[in-house]
DOTORVO-743590 format. One record per atom (N, C-alpha, C, O, CB): atom name; residue number from 1; residue in three letters; x, y, z. Coordinates in steps of 0.02 Angstrom, whole numbers, plus 50000, padded with zeros to 5 digits. Atoms other than C-alpha are relative to their C-alpha. Glycine has a CB too. Layout:
BEGIN
   site   pos   code    east   north      up
     CA   NUM    ALA       X       Y       Z
...
//
This chain:
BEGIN
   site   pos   code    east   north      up
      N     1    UNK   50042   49941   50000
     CA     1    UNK   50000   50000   50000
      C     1    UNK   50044   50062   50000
      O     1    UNK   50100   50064   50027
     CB     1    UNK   49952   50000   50061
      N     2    UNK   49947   49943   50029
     CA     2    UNK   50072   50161   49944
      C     2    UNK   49996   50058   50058
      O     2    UNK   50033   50106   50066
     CB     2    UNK   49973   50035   49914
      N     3    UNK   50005   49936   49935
     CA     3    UNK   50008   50263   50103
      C     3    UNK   50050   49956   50062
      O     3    UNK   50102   49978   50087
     CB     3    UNK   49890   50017   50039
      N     4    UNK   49934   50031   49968
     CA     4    UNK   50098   50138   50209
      C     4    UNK   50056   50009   49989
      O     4    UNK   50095   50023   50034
     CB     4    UNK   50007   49949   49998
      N     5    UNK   49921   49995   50012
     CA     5    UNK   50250   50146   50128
      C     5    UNK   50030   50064   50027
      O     5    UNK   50080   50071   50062
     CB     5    UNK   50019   49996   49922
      N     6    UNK   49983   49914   49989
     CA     6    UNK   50257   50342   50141
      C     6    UNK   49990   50009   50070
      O     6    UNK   50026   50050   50100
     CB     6    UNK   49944   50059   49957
      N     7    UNK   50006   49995   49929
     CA     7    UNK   50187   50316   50319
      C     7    UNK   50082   49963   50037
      O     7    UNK   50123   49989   50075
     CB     7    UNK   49919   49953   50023
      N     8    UNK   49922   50045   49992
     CA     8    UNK   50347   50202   50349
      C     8    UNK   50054   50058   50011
      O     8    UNK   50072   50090   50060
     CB     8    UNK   50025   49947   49917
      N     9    UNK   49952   49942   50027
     CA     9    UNK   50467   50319   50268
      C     9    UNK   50005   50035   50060
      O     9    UNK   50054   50031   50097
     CB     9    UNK   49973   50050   49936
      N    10    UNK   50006   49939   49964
     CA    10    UNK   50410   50454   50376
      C    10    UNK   50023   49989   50070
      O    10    UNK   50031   50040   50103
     CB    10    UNK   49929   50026   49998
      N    11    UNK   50011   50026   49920
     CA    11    UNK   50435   50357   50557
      C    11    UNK   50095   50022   50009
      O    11    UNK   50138   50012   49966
     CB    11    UNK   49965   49882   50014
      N    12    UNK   49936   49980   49987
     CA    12    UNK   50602   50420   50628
      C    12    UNK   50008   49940   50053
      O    12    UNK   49961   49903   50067
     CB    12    UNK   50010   50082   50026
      N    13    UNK   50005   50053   49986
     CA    13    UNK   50691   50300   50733
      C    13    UNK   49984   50010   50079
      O    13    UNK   49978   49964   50119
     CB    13    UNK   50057   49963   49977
      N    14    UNK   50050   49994   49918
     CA    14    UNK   50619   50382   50907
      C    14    UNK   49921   49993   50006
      O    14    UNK   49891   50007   50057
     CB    14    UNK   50006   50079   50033
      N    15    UNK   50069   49998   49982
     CA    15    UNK   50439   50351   50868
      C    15    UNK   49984   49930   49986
      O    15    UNK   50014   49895   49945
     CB    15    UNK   49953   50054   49961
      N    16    UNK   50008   50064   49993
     CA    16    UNK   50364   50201   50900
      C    16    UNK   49954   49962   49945
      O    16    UNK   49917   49985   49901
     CB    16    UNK   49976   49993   50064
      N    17    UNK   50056   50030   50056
     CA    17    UNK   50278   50059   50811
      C    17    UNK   49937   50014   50012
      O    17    UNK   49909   50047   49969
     CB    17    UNK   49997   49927   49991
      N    18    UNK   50041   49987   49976
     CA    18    UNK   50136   50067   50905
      C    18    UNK   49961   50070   49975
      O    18    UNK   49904   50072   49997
     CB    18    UNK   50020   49992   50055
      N    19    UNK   50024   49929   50040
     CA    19    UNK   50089   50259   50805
      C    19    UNK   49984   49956   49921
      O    19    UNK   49934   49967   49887
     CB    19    UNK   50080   50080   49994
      N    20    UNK   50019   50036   50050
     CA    20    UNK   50105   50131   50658
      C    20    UNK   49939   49971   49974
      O    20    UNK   49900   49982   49927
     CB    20    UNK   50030   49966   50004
      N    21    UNK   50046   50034   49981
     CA    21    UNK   50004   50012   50716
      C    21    UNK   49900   50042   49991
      O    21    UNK   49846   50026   49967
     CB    21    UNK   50034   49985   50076
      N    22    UNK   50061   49961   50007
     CA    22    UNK   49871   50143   50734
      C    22    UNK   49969   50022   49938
      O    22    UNK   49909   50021   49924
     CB    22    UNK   50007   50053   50031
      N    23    UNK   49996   49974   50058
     CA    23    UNK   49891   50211   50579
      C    23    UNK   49965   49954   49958
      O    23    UNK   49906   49956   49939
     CB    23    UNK   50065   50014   49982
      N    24    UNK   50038   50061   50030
     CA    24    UNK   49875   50048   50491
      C    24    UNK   49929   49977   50023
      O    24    UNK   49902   49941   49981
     CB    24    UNK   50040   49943   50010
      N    25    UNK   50079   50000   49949
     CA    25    UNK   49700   50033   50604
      C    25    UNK   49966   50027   49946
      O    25    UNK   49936   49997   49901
     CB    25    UNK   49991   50056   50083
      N    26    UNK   50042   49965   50006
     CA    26    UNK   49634   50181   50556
      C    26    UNK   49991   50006   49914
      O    26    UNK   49943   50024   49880
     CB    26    UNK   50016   50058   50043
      N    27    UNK   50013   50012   50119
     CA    27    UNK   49682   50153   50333
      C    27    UNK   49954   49967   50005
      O    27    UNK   49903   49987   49976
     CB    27    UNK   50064   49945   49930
      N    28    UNK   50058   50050   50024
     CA    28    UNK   49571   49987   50362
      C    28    UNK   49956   50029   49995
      O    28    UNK   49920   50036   49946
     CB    28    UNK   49980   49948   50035
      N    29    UNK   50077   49988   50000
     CA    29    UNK   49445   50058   50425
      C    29    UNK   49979   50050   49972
      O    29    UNK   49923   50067   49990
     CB    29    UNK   49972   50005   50058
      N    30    UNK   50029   49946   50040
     CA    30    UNK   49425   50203   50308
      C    30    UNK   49998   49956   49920
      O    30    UNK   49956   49977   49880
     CB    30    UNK   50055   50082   50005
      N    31    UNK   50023   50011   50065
     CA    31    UNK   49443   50090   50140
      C    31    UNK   49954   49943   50025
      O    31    UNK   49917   49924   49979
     CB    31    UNK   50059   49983   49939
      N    32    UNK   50070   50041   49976
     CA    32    UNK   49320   49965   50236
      C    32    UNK   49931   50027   49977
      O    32    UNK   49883   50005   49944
     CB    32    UNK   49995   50001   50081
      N    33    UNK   50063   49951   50020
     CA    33    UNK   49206   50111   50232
      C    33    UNK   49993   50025   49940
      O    33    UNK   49938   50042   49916
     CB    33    UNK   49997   50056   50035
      N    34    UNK   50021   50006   50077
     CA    34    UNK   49238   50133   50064
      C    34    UNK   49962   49968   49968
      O    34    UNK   49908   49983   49943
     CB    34    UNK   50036   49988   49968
      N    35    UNK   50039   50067   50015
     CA    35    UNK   49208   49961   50018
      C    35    UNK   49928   49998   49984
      O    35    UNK   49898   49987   49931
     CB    35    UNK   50005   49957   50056
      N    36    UNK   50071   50012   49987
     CA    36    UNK   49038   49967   50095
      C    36    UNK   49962   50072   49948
      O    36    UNK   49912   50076   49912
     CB    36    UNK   49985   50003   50101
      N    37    UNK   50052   49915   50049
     CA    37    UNK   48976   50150   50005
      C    37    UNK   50019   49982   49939
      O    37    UNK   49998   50025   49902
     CB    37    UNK   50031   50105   50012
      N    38    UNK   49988   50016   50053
     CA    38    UNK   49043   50065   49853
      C    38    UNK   49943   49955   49985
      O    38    UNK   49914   49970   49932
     CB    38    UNK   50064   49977   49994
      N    39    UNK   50027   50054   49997
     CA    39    UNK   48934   49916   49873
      C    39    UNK   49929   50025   50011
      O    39    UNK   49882   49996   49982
     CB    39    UNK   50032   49954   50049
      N    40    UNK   50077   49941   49987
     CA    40    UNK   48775   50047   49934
      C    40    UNK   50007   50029   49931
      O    40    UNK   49970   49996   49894
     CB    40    UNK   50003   50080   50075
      N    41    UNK   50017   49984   50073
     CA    41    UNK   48787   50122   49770
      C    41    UNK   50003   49938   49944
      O    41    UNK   49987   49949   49886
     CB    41    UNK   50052   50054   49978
      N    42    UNK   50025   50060   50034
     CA    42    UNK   48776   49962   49693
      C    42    UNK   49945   49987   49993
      O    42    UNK   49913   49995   49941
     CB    42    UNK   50016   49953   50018
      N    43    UNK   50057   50033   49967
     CA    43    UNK   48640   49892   49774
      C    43    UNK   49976   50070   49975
      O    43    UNK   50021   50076   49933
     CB    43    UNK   49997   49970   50087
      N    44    UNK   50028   49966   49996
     CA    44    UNK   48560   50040   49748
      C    44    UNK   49983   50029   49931
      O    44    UNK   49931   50060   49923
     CB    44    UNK   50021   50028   50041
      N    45    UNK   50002   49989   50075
     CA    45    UNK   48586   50069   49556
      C    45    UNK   49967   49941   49985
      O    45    UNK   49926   49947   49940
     CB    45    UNK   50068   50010   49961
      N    46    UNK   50022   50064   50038
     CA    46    UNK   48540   49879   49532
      C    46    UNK   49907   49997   50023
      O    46    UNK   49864   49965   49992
     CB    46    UNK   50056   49919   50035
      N    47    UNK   50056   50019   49980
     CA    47    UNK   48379   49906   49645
      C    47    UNK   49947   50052   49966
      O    47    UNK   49892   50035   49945
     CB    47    UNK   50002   49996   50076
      N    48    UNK   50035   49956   50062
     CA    48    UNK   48319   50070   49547
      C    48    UNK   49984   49969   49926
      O    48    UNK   49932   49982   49897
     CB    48    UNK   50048   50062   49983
      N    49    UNK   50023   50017   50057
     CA    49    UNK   48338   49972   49384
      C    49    UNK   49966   49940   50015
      O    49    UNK   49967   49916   49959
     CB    49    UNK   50049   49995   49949
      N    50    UNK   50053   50067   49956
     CA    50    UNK   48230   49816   49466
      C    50    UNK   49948   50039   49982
      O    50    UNK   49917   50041   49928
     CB    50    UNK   50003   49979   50099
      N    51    UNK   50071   49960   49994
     CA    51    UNK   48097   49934   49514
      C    51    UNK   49970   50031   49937
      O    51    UNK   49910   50031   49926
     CB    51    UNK   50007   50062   50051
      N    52    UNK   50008   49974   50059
     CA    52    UNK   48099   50016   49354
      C    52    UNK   49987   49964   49932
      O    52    UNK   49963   49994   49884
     CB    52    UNK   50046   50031   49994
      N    53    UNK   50011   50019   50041
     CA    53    UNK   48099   49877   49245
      C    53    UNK   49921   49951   50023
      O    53    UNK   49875   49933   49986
     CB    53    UNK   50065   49975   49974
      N    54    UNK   50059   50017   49965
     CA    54    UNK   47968   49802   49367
      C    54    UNK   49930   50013   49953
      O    54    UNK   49886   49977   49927
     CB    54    UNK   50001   50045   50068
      N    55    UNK   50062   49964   50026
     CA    55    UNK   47854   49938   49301
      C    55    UNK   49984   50008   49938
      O    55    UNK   49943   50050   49921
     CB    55    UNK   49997   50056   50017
      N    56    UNK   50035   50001   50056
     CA    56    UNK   47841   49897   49132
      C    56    UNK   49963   49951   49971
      O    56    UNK   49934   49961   49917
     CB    56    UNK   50032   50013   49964
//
């Protein structure tokens, strides 16, 4: 992952892993939440054209 790497880079050798650790936490859980609003606009394009073809 290319934000990791640069997150890496950046760590001098007085700061701990543990700021890492966090770091790496907090990427998951923001392309997690991607994931899912990716997957809501799915579902949600596939369920408009349902309904829509429903009605003819």
């Amino acid at each position: 992952n290319k934000i990791e790497k640069k997150f890496s880079q950046e760590l001098t050798a007085g700061e701990s892993q543990a700021n890492k650790h966090e770091f790496v936490q907090a990427m998951m859980i923001i392309q997690i939440s991607e994931l899912f609003q990716f997957c809501a606009r799915n579902i949600c394009k596939f369920d408009a054209s349902r309904k829509e073809n429903a009605r003819l």
